[in-house]
N, C-alpha and C positions, 0 to 999 in steps of 0.2 A: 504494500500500500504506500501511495504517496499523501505527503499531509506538506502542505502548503499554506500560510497566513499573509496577509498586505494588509495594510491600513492607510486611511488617507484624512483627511479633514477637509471637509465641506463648508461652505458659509451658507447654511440653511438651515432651519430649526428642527430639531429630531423628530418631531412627529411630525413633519412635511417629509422628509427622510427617509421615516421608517416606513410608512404607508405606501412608498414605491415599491417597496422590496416585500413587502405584505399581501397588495393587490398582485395573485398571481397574472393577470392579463397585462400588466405594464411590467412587468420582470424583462419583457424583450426591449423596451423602450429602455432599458437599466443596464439592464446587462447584451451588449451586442452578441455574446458566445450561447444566448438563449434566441432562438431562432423561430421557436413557438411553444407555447405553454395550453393545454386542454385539461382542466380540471375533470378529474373523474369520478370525483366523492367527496363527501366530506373529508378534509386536509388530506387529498390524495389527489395529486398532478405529475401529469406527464411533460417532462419536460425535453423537447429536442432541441441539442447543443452541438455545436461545431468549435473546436478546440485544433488546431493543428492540422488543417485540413481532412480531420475525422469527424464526420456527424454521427453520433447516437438518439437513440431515444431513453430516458430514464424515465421511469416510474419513482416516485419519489410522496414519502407520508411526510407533513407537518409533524416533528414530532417536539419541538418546542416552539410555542408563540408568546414569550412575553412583552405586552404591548411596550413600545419607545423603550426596549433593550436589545431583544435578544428573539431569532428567528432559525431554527434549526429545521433542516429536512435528509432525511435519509431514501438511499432508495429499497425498494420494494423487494423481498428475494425474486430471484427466479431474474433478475437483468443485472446492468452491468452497478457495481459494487462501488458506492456512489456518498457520500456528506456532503454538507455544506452548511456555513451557519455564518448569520449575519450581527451583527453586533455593531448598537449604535450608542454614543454618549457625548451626552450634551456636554459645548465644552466654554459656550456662553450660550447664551438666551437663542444666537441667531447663526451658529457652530455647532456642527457637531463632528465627532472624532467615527469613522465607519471602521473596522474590523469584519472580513473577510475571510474565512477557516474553507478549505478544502480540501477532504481523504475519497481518496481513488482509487480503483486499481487499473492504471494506462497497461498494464499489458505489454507485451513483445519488446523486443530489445531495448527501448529507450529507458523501460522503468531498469532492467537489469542493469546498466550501463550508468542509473544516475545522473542520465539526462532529463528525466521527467518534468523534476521539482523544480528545474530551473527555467524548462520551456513554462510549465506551468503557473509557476511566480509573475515572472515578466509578461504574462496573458492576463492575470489576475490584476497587476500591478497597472496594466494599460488599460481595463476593464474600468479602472476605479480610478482613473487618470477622467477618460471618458463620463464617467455618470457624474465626475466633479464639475465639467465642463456645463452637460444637459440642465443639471440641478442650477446652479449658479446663475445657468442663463431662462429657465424657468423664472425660479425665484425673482432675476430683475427684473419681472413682463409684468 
């Protein structure tokens, strides 16, 4: 498994924030490497991602929602072997600090090699470069 963490700071208030990363139908507006999200149940989404020129489908359960902190999803047995959790804190009134956790299993020679965590840092890291941009320039409209 790879585990991978980024963080960044946004000039936007945590529950404007959090509520992106919350509403599963704007995760793709968020995150560019979420290419389309279908909810299929209660906190159970399907989420299809392109990472590296690889698209998958993950099934993924909400398994932690705490509101204006902390967003966790796991995936589903039976597909590919999948975390993620989002973590947000307020760092003035009109800031907040975002935290980013992703454990995978990438599979074939990049994980064995110790290439993974660093192609998928620097995805993560441009991921959250990105939604600083969207957010910031939301927030000024």
């Amino acid at each position: 498994m790879t585990f991978v963490s980024e963080s960044i700071d946004i000039d936007v208030p945590v529950d404007v924030l959090f509520s992106l990363y919350a509403e599963p139908e704007s995760l793709p507006s968020v995150l560019s490497i979420v290419k389309h999200v279908e909810v299929l149940g209660p906190d159970l989404i399907r989420w299809d991602v392109e990472l590296v020129g690889q698209r998958r489908s993950i099934d993924a359960k909400v398994v932690v929602n705490e509101p204006g902190e902390r967003l966790r999803w796991e995936s589903v047995e039976g597909r590919a072997s999948f975390a993620a959790e989002v973590r947000t804190e307020a760092i003035t009134p009109a800031s907040t600090r975002v935290t980013v956790d992703a454990e995978f299993d990438a599979g074939g020679i990049a994980e064995r090699l110790g290439l993974a965590k660093p192609i998928a840092a620097a995805a993560i890291a441009s991921e959250l470069r990105n939604a600083k941009k969207s957010a910031e320039a939301q927030a000024a409209q």
